[in-house]
C-alpha positions as a Markdown table, in Angstrom:
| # | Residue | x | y | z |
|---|---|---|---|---|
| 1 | Unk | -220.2 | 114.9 | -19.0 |
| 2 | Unk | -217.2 | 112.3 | -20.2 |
| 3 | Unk | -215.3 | 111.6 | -17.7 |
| 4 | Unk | -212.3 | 111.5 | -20.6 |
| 5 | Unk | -211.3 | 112.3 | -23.9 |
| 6 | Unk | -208.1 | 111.5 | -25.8 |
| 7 | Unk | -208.3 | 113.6 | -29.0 |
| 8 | Unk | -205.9 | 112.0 | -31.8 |
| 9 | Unk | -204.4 | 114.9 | -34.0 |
| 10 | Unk | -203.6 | 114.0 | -37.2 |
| 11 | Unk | -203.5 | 115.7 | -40.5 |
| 12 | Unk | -203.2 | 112.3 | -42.5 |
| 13 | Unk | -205.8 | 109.2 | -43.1 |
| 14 | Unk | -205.2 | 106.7 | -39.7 |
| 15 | Unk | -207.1 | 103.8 | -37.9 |
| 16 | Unk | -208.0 | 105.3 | -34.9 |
| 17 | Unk | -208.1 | 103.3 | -31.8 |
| 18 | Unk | -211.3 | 101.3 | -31.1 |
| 19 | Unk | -212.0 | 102.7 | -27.4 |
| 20 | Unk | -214.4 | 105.1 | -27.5 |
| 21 | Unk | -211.9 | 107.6 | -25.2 |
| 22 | Unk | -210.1 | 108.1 | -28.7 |
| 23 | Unk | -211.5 | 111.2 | -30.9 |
| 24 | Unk | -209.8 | 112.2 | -34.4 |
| 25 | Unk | -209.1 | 115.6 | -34.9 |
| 26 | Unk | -208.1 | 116.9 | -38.5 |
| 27 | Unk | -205.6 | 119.9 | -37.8 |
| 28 | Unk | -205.0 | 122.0 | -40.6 |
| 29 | Unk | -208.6 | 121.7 | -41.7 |
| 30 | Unk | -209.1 | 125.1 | -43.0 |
| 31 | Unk | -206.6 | 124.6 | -45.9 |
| 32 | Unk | -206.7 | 120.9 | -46.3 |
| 33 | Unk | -208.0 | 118.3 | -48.1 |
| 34 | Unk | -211.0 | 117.0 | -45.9 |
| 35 | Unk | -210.1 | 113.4 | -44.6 |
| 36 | Unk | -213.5 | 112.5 | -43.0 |
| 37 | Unk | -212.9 | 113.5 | -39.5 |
| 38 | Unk | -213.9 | 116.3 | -37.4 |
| 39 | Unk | -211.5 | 119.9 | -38.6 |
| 40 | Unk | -210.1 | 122.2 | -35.7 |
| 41 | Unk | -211.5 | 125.0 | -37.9 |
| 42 | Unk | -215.0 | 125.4 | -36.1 |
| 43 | Unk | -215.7 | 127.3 | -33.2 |
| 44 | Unk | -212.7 | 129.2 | -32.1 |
| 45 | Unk | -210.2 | 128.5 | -34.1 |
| 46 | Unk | -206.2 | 129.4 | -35.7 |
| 47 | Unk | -206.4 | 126.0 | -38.1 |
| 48 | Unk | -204.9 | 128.3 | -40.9 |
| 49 | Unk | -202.2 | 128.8 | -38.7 |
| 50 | Unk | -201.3 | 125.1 | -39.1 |
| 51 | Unk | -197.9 | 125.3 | -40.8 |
| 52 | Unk | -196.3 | 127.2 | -38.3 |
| 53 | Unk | -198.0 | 125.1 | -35.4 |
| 54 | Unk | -198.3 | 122.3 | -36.1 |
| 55 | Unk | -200.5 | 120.0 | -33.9 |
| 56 | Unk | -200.8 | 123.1 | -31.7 |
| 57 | Unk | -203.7 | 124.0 | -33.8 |
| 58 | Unk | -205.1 | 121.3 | -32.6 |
| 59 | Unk | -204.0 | 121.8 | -29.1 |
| 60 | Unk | -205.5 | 125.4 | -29.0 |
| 61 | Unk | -209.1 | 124.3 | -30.9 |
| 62 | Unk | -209.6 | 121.8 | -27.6 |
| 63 | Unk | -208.7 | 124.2 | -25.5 |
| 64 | Unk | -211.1 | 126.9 | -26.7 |
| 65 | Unk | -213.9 | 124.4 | -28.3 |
| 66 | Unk | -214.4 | 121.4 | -25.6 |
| 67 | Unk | -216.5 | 121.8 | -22.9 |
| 68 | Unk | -217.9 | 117.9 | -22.2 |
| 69 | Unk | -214.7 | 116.2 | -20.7 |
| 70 | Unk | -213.5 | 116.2 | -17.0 |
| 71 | Unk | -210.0 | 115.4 | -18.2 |
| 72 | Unk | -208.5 | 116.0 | -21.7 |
| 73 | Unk | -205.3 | 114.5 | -23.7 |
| 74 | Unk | -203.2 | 114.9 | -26.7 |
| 75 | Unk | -201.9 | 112.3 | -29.1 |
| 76 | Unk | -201.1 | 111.5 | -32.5 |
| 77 | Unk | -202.2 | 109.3 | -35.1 |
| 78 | Unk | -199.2 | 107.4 | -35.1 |
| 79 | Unk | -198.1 | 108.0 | -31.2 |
| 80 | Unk | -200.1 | 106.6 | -28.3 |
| 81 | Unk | -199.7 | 106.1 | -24.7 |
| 82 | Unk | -199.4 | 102.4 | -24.3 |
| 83 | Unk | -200.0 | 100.3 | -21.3 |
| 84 | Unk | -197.0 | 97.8 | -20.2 |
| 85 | Unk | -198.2 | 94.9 | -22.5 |
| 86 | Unk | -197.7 | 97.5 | -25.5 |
| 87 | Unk | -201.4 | 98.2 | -26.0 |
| 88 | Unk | -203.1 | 101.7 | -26.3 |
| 89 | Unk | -204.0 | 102.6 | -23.0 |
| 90 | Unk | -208.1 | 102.7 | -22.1 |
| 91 | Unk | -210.2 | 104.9 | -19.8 |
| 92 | Unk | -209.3 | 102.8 | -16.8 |
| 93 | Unk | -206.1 | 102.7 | -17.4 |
| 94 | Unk | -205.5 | 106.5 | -18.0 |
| 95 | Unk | -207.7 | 107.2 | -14.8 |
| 96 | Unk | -205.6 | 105.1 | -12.7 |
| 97 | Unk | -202.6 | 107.1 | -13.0 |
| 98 | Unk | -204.4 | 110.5 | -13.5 |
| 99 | Unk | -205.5 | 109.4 | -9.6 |
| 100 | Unk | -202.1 | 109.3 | -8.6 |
| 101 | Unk | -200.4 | 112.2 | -10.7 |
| 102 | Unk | -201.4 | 115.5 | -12.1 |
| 103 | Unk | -200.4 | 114.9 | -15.6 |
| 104 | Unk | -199.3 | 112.2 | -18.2 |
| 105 | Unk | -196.4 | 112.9 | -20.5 |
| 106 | Unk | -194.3 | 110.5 | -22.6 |
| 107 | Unk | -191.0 | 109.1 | -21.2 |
| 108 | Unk | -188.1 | 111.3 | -22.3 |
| 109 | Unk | -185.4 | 109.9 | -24.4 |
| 110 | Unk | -182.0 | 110.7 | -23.8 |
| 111 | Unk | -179.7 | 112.4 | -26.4 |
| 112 | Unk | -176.1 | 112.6 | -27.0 |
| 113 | Unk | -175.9 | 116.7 | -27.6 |
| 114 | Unk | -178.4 | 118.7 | -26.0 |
| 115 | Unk | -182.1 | 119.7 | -27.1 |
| 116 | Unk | -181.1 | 122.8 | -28.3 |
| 117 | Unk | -178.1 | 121.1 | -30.6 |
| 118 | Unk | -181.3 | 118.4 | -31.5 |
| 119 | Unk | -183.5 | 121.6 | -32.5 |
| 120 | Unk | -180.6 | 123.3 | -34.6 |
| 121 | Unk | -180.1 | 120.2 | -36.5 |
| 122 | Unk | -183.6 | 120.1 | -37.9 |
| 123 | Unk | -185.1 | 123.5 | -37.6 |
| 124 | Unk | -184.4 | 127.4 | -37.3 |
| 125 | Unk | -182.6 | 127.6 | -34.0 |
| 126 | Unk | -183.7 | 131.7 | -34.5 |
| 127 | Unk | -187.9 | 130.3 | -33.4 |
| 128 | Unk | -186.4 | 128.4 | -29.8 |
| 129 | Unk | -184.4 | 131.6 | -28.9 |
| 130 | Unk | -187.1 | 133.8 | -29.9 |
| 131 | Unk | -189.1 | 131.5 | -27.8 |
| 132 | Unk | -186.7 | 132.1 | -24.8 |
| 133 | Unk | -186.4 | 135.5 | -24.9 |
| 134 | Unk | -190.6 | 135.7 | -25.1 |
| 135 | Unk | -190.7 | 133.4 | -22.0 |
| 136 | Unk | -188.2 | 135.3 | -19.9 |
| 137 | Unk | -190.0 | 138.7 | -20.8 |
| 138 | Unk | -193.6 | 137.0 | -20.2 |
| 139 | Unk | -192.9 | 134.5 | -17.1 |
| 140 | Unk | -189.0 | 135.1 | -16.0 |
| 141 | Unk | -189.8 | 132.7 | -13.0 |
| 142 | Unk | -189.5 | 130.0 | -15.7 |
| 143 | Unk | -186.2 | 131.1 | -17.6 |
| 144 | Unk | -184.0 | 129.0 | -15.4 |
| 145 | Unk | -186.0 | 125.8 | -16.3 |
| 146 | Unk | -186.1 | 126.8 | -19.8 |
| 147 | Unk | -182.1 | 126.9 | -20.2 |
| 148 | Unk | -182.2 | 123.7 | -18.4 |
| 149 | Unk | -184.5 | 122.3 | -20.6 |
| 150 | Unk | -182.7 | 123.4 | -23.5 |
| 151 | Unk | -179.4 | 122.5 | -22.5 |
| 152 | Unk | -180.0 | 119.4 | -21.2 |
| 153 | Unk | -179.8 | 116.0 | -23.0 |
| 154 | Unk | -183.8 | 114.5 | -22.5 |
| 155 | Unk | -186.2 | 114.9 | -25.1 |
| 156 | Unk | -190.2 | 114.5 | -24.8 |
| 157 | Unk | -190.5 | 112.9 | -28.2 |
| 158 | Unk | -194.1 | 113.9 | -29.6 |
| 159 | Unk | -196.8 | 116.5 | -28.0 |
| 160 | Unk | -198.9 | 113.8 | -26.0 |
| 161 | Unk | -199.8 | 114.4 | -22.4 |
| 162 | Unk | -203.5 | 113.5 | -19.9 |
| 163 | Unk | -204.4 | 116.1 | -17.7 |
| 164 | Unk | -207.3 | 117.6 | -15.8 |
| 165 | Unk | -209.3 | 119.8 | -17.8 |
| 166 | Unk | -208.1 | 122.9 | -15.4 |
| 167 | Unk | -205.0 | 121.9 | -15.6 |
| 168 | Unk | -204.7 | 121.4 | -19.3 |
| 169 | Unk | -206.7 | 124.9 | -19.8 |
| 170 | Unk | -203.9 | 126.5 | -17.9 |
| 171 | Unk | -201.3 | 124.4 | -19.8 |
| 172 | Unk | -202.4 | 125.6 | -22.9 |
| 173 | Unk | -203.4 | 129.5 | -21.5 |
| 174 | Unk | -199.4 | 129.5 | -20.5 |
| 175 | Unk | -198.5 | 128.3 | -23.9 |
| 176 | Unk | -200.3 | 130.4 | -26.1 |
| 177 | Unk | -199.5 | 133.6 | -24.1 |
| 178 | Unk | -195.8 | 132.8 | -25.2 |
């Protein structure tokens, strides 16, 4: 078994980082051009679901298709985690903090409005109430840090997070019940 794997989403030609932590995954393979790398449309699968989820697809094929990692990431062709001398981070690197913390996520990045104004300005604001109202009916122990989320002024700029593979598993069981 790997002790990690960092699976780089992308649904456009990229160089993919040399370490050998670093696997492409072609989301929105079912009804795409093929671009030479592995598709998230074998095993289980929603890759024709791409254009309404985006790198999620991607997200959800790991979930349900990967079975030889201890710990499991997210990133995207054009987003990585870097280390503090700007370079993509490597298997030591990510294992040093994933020794310390339960989970990797990108700094957030503070806005002038709130996430929700953010959201409005460049999608349908209808999907993040929907979402709200879903997540309140599903798991109301979270609809206080949802309105804070939404209200508040950080964003996590780009789905990219490390986690242990039970703990990504439940990430993305949470998700996709919503």
């Amino acid at each position: 078994m790997e002790k990690i794997k960092i699976y780089t989403i992308t649904h456009k030609k990229f160089t993919c980082p040399r370490d050998t932590i670093y696997h492409p995954l072609h989301v929105g393979h079912a009804l795409a051009k093929d671009l030479g790398y592995p598709g998230d449309d074998v095993g289980e699968n929603i890759s024709e679901k791409n254009c309404y989820y985006s790198e999620l697809t991607g997200l959800y094929w790991i979930w349900k298709n990967e079975k030889d990692a201890e710990y499991l990431g997210l990133c995207h062709y054009r987003r990585y985690f870097v280390n503090q001398d700007g370079f993509t981070m490597n298997e030591t690197e990510y294992m040093d903090i994933l020794s310390k913390h339960d989970v990797i996520v990108s700094c957030p990045r503070m806005v002038e409005g709130s996430y929700y104004e953010e959201y409005k300005s460049a999608h349908s604001i209808e999907n993040l109430e929907k979402t709200g109202e879903v997540l309140r009916e599903l798991f109301p122990d979270y609809a206080e840090d949802f309105a804070q989320v939404v209200h508040g002024k950080k964003l996590y700029i780009g789905n990219l997070f490390a986690a242990p593979r039970k703990l990504f598993c439940a990430y993305a069981e949470w998700l996709f019940a919503i």
